[in-house]
BALOBA-1460 file (C-alpha; in Angstrom, 3 decimals):
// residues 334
<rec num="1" residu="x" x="0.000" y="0.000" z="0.000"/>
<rec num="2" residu="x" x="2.942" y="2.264" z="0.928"/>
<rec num="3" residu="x" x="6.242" y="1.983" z="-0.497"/>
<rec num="4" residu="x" x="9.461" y="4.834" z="0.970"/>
<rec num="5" residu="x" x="12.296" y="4.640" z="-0.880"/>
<rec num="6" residu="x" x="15.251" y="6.874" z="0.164"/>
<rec num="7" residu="x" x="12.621" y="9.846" z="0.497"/>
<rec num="8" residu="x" x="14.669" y="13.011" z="1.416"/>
<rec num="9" residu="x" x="12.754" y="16.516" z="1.749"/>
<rec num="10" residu="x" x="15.621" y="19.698" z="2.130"/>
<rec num="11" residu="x" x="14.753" y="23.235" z="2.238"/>
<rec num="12" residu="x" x="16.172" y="26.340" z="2.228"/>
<rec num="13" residu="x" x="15.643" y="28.694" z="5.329"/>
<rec num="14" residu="x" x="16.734" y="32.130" z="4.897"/>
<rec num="15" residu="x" x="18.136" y="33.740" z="8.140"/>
<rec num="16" residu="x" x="18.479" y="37.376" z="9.331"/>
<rec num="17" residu="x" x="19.182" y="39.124" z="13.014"/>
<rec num="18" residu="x" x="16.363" y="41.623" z="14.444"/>
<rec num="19" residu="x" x="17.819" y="45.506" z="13.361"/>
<rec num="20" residu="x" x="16.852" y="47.851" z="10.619"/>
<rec num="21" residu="x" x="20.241" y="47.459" z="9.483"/>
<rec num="22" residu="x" x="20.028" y="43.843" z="8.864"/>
<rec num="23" residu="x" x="16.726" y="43.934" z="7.643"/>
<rec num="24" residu="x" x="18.111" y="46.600" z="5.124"/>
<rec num="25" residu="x" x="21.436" y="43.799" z="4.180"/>
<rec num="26" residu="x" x="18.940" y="41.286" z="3.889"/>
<rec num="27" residu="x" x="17.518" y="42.482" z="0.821"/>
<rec num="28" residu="x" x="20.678" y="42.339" z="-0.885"/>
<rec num="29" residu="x" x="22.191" y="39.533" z="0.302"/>
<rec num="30" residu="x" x="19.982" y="36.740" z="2.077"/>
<rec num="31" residu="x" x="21.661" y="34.193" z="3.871"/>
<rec num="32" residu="x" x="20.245" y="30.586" z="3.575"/>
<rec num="33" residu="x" x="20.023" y="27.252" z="5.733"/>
<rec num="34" residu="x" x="19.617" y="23.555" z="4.116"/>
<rec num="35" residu="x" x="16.988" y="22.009" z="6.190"/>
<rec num="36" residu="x" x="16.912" y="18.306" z="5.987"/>
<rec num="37" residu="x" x="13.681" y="17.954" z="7.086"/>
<rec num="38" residu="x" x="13.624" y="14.172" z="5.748"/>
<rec num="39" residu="x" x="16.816" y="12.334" z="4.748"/>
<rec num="40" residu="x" x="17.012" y="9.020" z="3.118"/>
<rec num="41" residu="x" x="13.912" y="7.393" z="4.714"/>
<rec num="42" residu="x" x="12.826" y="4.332" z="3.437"/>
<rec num="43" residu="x" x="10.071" y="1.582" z="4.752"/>
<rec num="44" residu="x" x="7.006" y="-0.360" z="3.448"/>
<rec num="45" residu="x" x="3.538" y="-0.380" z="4.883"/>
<rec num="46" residu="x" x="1.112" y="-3.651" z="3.890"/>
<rec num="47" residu="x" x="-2.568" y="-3.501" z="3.181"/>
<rec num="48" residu="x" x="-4.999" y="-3.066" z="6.445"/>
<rec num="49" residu="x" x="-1.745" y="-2.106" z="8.584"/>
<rec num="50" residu="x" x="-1.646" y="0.374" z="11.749"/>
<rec num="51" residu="x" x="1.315" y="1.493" z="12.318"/>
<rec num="52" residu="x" x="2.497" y="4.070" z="14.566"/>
<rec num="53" residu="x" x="4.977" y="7.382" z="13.211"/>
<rec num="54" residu="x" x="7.081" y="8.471" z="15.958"/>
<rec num="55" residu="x" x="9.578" y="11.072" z="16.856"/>
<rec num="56" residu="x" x="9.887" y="14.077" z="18.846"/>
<rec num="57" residu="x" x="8.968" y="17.704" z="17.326"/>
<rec num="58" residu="x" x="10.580" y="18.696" z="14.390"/>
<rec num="59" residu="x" x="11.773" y="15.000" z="13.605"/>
<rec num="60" residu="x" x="10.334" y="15.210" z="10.352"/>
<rec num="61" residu="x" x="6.977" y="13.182" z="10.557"/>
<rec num="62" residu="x" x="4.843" y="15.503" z="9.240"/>
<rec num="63" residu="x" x="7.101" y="16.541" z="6.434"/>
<rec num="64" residu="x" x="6.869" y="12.543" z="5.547"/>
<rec num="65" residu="x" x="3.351" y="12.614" z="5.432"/>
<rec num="66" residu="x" x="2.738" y="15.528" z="3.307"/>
<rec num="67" residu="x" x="4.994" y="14.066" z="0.686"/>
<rec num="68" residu="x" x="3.511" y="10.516" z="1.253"/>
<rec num="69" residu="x" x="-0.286" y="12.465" z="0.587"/>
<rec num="70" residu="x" x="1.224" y="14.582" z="-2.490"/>
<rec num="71" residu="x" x="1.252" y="18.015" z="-0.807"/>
<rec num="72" residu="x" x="4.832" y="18.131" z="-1.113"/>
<rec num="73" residu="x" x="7.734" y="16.802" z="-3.866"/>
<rec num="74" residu="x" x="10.398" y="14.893" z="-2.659"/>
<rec num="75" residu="x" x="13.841" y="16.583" z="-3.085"/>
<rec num="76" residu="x" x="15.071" y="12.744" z="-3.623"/>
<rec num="77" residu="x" x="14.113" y="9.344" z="-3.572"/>
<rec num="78" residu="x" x="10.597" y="7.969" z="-4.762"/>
<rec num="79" residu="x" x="7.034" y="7.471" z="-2.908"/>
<rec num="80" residu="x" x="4.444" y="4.831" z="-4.029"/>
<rec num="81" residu="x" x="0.895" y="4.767" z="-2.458"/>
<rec num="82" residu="x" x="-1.755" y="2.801" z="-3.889"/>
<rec num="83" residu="x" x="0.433" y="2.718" z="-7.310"/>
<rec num="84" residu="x" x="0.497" y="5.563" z="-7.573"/>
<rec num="85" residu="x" x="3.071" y="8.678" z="-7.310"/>
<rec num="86" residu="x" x="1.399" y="11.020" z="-4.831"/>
<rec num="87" residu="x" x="3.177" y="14.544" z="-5.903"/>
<rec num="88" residu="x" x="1.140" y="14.100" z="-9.551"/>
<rec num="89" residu="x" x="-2.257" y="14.568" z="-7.651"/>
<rec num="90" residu="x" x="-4.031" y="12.484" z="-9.958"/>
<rec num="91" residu="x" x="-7.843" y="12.019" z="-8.569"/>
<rec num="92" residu="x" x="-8.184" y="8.478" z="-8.669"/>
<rec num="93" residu="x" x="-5.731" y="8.428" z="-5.901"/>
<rec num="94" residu="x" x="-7.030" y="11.745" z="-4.049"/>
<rec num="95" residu="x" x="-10.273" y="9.695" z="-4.292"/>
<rec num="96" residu="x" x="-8.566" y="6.565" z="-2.061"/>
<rec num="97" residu="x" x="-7.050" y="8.873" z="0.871"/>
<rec num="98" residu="x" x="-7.439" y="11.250" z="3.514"/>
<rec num="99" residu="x" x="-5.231" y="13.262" z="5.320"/>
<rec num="100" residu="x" x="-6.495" y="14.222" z="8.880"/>
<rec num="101" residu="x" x="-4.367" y="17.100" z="10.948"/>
<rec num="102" residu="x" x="-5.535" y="17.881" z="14.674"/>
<rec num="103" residu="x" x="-4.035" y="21.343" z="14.142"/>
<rec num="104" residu="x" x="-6.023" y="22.098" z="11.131"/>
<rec num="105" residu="x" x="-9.360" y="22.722" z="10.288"/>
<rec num="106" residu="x" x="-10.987" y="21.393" z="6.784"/>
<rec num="107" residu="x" x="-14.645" y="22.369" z="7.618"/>
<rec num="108" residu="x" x="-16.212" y="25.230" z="7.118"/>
<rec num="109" residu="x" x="-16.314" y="28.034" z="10.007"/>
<rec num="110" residu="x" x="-19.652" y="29.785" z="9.556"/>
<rec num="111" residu="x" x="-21.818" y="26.197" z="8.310"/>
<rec num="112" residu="x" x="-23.325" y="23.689" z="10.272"/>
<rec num="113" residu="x" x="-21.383" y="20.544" z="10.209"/>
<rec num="114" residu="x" x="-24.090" y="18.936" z="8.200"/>
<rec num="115" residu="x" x="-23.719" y="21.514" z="5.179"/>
<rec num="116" residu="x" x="-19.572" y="20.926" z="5.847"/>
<rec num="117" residu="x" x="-20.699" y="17.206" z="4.893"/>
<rec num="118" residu="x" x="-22.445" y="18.258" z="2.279"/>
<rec num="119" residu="x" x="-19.575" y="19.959" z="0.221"/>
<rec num="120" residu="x" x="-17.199" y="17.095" z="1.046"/>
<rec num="121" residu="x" x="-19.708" y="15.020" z="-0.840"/>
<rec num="122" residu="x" x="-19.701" y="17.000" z="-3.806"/>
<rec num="123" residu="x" x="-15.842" y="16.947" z="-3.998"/>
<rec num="124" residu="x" x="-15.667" y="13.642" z="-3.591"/>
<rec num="125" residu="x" x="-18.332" y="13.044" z="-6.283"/>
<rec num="126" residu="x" x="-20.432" y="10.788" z="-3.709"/>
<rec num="127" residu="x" x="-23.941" y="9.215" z="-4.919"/>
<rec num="128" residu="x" x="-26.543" y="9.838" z="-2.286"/>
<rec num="129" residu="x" x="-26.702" y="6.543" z="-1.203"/>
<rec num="130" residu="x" x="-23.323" y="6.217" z="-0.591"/>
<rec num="131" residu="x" x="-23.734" y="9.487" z="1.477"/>
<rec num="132" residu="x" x="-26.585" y="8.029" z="3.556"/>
<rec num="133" residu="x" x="-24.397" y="4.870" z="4.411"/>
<rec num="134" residu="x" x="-21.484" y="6.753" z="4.937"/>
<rec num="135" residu="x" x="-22.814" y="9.282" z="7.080"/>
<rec num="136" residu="x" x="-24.975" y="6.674" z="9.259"/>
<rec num="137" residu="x" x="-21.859" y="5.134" z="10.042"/>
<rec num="138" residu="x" x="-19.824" y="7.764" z="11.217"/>
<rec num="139" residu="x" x="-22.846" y="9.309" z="13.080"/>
<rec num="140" residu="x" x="-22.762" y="6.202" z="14.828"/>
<rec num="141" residu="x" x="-18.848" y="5.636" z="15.535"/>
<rec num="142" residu="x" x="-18.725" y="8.820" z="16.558"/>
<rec num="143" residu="x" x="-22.007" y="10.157" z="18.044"/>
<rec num="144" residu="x" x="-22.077" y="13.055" z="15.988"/>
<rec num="145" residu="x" x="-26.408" y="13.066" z="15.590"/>
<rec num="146" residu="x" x="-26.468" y="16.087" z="18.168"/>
<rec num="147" residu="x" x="-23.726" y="17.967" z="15.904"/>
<rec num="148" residu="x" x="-24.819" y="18.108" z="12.823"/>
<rec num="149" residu="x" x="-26.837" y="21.073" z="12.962"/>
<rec num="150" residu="x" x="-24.460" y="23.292" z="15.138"/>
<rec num="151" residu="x" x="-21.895" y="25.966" z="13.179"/>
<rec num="152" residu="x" x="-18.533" y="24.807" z="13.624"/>
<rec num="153" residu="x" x="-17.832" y="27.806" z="15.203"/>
<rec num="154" residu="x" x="-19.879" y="26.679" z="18.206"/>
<rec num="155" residu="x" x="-18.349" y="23.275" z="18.245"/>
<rec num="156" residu="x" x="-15.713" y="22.447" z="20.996"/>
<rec num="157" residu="x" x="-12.196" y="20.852" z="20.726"/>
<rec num="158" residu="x" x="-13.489" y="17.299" z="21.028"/>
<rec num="159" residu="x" x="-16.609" y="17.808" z="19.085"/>
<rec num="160" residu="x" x="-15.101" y="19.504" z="16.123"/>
<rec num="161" residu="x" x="-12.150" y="16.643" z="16.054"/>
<rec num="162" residu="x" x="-14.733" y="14.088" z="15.401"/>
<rec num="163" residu="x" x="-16.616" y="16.102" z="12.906"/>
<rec num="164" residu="x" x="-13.194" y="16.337" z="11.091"/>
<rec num="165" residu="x" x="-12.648" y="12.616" z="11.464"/>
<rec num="166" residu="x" x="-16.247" y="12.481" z="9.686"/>
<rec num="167" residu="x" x="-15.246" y="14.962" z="6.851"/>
<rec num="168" residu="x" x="-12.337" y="12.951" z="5.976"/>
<rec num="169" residu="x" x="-13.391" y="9.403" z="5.739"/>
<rec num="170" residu="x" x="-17.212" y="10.235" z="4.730"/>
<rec num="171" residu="x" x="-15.750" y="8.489" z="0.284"/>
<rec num="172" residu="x" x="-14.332" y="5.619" z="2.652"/>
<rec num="173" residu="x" x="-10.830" y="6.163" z="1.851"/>
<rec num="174" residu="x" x="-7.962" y="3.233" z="1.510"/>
<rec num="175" residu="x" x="-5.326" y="4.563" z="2.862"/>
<rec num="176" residu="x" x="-5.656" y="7.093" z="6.266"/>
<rec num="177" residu="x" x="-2.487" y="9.427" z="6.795"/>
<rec num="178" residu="x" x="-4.229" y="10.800" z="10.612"/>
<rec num="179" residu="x" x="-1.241" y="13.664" z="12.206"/>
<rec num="180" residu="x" x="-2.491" y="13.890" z="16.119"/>
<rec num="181" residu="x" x="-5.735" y="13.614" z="15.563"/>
<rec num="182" residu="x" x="-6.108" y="13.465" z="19.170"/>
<rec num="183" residu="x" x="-4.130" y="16.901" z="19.735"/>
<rec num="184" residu="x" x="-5.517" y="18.684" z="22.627"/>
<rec num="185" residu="x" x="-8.854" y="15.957" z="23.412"/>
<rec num="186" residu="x" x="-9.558" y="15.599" z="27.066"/>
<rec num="187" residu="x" x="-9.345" y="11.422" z="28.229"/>
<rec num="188" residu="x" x="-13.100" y="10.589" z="27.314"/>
<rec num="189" residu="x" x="-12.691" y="12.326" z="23.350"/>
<rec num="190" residu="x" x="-9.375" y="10.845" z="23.026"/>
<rec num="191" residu="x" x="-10.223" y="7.196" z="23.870"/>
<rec num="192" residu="x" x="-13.394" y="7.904" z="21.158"/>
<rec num="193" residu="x" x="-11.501" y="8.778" z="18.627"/>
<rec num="194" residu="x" x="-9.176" y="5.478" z="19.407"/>
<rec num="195" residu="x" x="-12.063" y="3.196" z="19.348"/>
<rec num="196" residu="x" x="-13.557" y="5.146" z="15.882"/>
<rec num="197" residu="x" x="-9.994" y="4.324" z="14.298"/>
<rec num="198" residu="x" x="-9.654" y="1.064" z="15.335"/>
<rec num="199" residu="x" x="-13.250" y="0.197" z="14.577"/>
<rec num="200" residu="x" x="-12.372" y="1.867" z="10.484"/>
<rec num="201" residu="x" x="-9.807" y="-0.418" z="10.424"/>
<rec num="202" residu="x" x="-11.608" y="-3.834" z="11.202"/>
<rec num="203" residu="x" x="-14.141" y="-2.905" z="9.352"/>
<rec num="204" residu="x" x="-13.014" y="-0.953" z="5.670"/>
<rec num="205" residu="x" x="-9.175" y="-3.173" z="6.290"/>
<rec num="206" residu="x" x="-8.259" y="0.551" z="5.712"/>
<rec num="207" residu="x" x="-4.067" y="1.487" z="6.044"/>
<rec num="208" residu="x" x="-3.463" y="3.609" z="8.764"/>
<rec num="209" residu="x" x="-0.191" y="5.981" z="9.508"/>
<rec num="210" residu="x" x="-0.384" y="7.639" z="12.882"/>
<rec num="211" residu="x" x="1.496" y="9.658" z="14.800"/>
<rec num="212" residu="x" x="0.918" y="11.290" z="18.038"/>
<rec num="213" residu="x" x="2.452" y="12.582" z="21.132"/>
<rec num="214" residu="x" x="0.091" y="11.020" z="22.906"/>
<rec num="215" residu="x" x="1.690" y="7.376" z="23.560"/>
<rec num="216" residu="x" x="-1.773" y="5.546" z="24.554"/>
<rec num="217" residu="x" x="-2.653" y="6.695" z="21.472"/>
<rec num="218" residu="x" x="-0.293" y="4.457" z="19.361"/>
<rec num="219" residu="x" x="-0.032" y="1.617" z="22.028"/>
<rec num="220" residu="x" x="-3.937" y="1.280" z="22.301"/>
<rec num="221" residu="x" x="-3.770" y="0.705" z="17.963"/>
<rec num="222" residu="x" x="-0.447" y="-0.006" z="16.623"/>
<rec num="223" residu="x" x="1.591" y="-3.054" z="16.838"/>
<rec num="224" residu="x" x="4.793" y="-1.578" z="14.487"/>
<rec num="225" residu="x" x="5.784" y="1.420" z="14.894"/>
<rec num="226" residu="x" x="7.920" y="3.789" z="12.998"/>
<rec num="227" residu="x" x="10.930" y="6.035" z="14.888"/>
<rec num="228" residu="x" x="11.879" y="9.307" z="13.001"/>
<rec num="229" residu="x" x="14.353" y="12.071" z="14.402"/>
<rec num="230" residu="x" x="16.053" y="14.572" z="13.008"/>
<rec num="231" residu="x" x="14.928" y="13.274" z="9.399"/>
<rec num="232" residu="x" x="16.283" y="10.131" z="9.813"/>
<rec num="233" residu="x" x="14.805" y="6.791" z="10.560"/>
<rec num="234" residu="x" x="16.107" y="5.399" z="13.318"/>
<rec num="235" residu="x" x="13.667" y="2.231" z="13.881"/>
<rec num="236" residu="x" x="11.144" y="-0.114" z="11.887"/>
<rec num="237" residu="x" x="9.690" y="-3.126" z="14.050"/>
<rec num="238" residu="x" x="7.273" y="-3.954" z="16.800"/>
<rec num="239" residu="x" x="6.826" y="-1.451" z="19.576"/>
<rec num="240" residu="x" x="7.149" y="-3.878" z="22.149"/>
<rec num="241" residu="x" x="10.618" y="-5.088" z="21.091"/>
<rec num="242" residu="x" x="11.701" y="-1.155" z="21.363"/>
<rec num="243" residu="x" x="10.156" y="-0.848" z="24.639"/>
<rec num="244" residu="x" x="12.059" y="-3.826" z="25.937"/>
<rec num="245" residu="x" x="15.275" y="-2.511" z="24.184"/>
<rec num="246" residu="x" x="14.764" y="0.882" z="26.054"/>
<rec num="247" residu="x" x="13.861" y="-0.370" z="29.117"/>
<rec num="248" residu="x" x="15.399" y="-3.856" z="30.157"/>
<rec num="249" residu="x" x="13.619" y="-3.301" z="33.085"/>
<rec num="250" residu="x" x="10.712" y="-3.617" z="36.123"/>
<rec num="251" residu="x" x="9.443" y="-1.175" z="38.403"/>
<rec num="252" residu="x" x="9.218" y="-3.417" z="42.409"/>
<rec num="253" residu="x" x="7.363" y="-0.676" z="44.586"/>
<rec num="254" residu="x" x="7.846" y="-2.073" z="48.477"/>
<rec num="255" residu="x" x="6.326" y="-1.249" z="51.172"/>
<rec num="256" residu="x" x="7.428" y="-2.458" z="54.712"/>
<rec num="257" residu="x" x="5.621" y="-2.708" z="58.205"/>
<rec num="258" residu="x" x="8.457" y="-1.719" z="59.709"/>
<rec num="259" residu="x" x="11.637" y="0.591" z="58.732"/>
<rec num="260" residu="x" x="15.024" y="-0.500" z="57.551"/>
<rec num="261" residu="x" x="17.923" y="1.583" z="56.777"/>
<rec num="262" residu="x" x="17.386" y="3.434" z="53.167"/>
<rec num="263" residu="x" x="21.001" y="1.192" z="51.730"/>
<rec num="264" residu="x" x="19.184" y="-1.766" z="52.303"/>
<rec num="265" residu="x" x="16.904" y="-1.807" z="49.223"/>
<rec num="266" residu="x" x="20.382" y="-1.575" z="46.899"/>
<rec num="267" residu="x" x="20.855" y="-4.745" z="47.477"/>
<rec num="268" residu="x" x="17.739" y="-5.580" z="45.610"/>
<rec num="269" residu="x" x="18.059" y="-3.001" z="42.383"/>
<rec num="270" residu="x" x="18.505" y="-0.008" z="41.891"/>
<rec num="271" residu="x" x="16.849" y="2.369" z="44.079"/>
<rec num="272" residu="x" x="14.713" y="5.512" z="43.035"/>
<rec num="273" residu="x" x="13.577" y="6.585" z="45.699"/>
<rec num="274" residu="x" x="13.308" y="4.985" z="49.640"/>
<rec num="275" residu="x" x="11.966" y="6.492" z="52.757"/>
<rec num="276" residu="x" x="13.049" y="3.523" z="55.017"/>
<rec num="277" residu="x" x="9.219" y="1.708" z="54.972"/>
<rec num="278" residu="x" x="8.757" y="2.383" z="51.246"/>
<rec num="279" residu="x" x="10.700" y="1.916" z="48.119"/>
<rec num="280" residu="x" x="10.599" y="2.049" z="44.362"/>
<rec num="281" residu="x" x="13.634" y="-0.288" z="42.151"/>
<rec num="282" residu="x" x="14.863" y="-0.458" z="38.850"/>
<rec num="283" residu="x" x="14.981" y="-4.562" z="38.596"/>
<rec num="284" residu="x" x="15.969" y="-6.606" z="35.529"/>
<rec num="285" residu="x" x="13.537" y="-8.070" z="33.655"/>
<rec num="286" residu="x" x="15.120" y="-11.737" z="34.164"/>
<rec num="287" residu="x" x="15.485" y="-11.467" z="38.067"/>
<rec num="288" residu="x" x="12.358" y="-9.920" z="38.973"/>
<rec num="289" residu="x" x="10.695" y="-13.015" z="40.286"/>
<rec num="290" residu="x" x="13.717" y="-13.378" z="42.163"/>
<rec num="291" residu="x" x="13.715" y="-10.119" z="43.785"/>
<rec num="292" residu="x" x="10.356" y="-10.467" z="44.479"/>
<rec num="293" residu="x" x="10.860" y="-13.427" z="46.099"/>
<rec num="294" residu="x" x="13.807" y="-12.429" z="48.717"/>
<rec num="295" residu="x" x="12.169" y="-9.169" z="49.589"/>
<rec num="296" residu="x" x="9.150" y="-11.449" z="50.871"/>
<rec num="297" residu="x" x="11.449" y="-13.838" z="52.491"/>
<rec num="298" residu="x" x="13.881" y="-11.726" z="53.845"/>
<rec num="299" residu="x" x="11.909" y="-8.174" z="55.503"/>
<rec num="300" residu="x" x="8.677" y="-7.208" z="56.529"/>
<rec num="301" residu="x" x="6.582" y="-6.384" z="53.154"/>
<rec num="302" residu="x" x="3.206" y="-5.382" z="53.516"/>
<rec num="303" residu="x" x="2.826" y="-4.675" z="50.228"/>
<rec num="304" residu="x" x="4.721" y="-5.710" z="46.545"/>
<rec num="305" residu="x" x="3.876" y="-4.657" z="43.075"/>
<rec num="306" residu="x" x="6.075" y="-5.294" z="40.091"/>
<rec num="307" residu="x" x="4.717" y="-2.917" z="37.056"/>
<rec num="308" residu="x" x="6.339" y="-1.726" z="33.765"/>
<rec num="309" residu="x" x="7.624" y="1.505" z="33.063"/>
<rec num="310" residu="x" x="5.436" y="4.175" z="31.785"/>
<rec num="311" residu="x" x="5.582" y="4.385" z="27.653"/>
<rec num="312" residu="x" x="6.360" y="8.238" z="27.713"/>
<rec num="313" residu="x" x="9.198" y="7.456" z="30.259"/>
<rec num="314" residu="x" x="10.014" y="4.619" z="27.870"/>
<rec num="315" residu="x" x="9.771" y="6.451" z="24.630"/>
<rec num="316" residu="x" x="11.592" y="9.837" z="26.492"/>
<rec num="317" residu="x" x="14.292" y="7.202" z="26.802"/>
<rec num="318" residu="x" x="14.530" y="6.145" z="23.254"/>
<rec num="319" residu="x" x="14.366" y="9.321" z="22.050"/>
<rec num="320" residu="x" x="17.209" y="10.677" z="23.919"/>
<rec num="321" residu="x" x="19.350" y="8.095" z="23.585"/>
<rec num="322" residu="x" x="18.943" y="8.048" z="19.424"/>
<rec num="323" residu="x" x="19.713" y="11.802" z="19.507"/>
<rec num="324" residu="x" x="23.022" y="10.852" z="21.010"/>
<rec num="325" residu="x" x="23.606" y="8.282" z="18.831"/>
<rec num="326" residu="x" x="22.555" y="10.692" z="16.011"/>
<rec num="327" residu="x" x="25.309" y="13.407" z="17.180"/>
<rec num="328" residu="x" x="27.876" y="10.443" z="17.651"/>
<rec num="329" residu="x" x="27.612" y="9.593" z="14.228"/>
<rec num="330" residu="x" x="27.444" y="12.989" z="12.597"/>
<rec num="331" residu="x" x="30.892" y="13.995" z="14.805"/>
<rec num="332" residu="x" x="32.644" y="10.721" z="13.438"/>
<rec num="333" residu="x" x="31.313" y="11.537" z="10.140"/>
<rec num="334" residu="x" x="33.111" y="14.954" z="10.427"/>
């Protein structure tokens, strides 16, 4: 469905300091910054796949997805979705995708959401029975029946991010290219908008590219996931294989009827934090049992959980340390 071949994006960023006088030496002589937005990223995405598109902000990711959608040409390398080359526009692949941003807005201020609907329709060159089914079945994924009349205008955050959702997939696109589409939902619209996507999915085998900042987001619906920073890819595989990788390790929260000297708990892992009756440890994956085992045995627990770390922690993790690998290479390079 999606084919990434050695896609680079570069642009040029002029630069100037604050001043009259530089604004003055700016018009005759600018001075310019190559950008590499996306360099040499390559990967391949199977019909009916989720799959998650990390990285932190300004890795990239969106950059990837306008040129994956045909809003933007590739400086280099070559992009195939549905067969076809995305930067020539043509409408029979327009017609098969959808590209969703949770920091834009595609409907139409001033009209109720219905009327927004309507014009979507008429782009899309939708029969009215198609409509009908359509929009039955996103009213119904998404609850929008109370919506439909109100202006945009008067919609909230979480409201107007399901109407968009609606807008986007009412010709039943192939191929869903969704950038935060969660961005700035409270719990409740967020896990809604999770449950729409993954319902789409089962039920139209539709592709799905993600990304998010929100981590429950892409754990809750992606299996693979896709690591981008600083242009670069950086990771292709199954998210829980990079969690492990990251974090080779259990959280063993203690807490004791009665209190023991604070270097006692090193003995078990590696101590976060201890207040002599309670502690939190950084154990090993492989010895946790163990651990668990001679903390019962050998003081007074009252209490013993053993939990994973949190994804953002996790992902924070991986993040950081790719960036250093990222500057390692580019200083041996040089």
């Amino acid at each position: 469905m999606i084919e990434v071949e050695g896609l680079a994006r570069h642009f040029r960023v002029s630069h100037r300091d604050a001043g009259l006088g530089s604004s003055l030496k700016a018009l005759l002589h600018r001075r310019y910054e190559l950008v590499r937005a996306v360099d040499d990223v390559s990967f391949r995405i199977d019909d009916g796949e989720v799959v998650g598109f990390l990285g932190p902000n300004g890795a990239g990711k969106t950059t990837t997805l306008k040129c994956l959608a045909g809003l933007l040409y590739p400086t280099h390398g070559t992009v195939r979705v549905l067969g076809f080359t995305p930067n020539e526009r043509r409408a029979e692949f327009l017609s098969r995708i959808t590209f969703v941003m949770g920091q834009r807005n595609q409907l139409f201020w001033d009209l109720p959401t219905i009327e927004s609907l309507r014009v979507n329709q008429a782009i899309y060159r939708i029969g009215d029975t198609q409509f009908k089914e359509s929009l039955d079945e996103l009213v119904d994924l998404l609850g929008l029946e109370p919506l439909l009349t109100k202006q945009v205008r008067m919609l909230s955050l979480g409201e107007r991010m399901r109407c968009e959702l609606a807008a986007g997939l009412l010709h039943r696109p192939d191929v869903l290219f969704l950038d935060e589409p969660t961005l700035g939902l409270d719990v409740r619209g967020q896990g809604a908008v999770r449950s729409f996507i993954a319902e789409y999915n089962q039920r139209h085998g539709a592709t799905v590219l993600l990304t998010s900042h929100y981590m429950a987001d892409v754990t809750s619906l992606a299996k693979r996931v896709v690591l981008i920073d600083h242009g670069v890819l950086r990771y292709d595989g199954d998210l829980a294989d990079l969690v492990e990788q990251a974090a080779p390790f259990r959280l063993v929260t203690v807490t004791l009827s009665d209190p023991v000297e604070s270097g006692v708990f090193a003995g078990y892992g590696e101590v976060i934090e201890s207040d002599g009756t309670h502690a939190v440890m950084r154990v090993p994956r492989a010895a946790t049992r163990d651990v668990a085992s001679r903390l019962l045995a050998e003081l007074p627990v009252v209490d013993v959980s053993i939990e994973e770390p949190s994804i953002e922690d996790t992902m924070r993790t991986v993040f950081d340390q790719r960036a250093t690998d990222a500057v390692s290479v580019d200083a041996a390079r040089e």
